[in-house]
N, C-alpha and C positions, 0 to 999 in steps of 0.2 A: 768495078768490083763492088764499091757503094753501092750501086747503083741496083747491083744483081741481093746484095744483101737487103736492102732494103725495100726491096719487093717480095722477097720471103719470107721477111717480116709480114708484111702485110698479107702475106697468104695464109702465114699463121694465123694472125691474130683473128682473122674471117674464118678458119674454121674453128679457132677457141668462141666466136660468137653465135657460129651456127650449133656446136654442140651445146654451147651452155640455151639457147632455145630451145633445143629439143625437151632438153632437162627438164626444164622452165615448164614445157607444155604436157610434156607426163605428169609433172607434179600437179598443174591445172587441171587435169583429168580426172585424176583420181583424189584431188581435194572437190570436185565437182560428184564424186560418186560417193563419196562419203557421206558428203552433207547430204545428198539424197537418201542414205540410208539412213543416215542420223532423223531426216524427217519422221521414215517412213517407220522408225522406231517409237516417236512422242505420238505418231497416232495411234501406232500397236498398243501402248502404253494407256493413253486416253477409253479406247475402247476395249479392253482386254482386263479380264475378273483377273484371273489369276497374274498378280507382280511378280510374282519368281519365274516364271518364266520369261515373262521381256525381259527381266535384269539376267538372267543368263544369256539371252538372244544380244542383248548390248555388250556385253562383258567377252564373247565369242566374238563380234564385231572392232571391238577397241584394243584388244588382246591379244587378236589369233590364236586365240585358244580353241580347239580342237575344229578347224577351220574345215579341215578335210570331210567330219563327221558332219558338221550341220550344213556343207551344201551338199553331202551325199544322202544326206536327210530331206533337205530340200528338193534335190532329183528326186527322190521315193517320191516325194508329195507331184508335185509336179506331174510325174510320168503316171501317176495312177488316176490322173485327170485328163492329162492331155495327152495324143499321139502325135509325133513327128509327120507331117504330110509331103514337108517340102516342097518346091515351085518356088513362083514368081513370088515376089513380098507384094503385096496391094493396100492402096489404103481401104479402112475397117477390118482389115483381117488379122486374126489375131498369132503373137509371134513369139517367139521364148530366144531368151538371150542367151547368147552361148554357156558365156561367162560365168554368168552368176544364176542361171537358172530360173529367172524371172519370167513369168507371161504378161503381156500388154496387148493393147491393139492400135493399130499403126496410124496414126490421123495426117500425117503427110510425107512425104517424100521428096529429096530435096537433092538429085544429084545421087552421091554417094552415101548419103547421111537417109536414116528416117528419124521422123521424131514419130516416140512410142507414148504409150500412158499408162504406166504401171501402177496401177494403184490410184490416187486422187495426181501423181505427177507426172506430168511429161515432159521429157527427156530425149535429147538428139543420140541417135545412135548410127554406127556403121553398120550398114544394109548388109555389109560380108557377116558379123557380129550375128544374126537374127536366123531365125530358121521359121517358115510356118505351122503351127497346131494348129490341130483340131479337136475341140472338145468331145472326150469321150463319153458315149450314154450310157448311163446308168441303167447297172444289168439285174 
């Protein structure tokens, strides 16, 4: 009976280790996507006349304030540039993230993962994550 107890033990405590990893690597994810937006914020900032809008774009970012609006704001921008193609992902082609609405272009491929470069950063993403554009011409 020891014996059976203290193997369930041990079954417990291995999936209390595997769930708190999980944990552990969502929070790594998205404290990894953060700081990428936090960058991609001090160069908005660096290069951008108008400071009231970055510091509302930061303040939407750190807040979740009206979260819904500025990536459906973002889709507008986005979708009025680029069209959905879909296909294969290839590297140089260029890709929009599901998620957040970003476009980049894809410098390699790695398995399941690509790394993208959104902007001056590049970033590892899942290839499910990614859809191909195409940039729309100007009518």
């Amino acid at each position: 009976m020891q014996h059976l107890l203290d193997k369930e033990k041990h079954s417990q405590q291995v999936e209390l280790l595997k769930e708190q990893n999980r944990v552990s690597e969502e929070r790594k994810v998205y404290l990894k996507d953060m700081e990428r937006k936090l960058k991609q914020m001090v160069l908005e900032w660096k290069k951008e006349e108008n400071k009231n809008k970055v510091i509302k774009q930061i303040d939407a970012l750190l807040f979740k304030k009206d979260e819904k609006r500025v990536v459906s704001k973002m889709q507008k921008k986005i979708d009025s540039k680029y069209s959905e193609v879909g296909g294969d992902i290839k590297i140089g082609e260029k890709v929009k993230l599901k998620r957040n609405h970003q476009v980049g272009e894809v410098l390699e491929l790695r398995g399941k993962r690509a790394v993208v470069k959104i902007g001056l950063l590049p970033m590892q993403v899942e290839v499910k994550d990614l859809v191909v554009v195409k940039e729309k011409l100007a009518e």
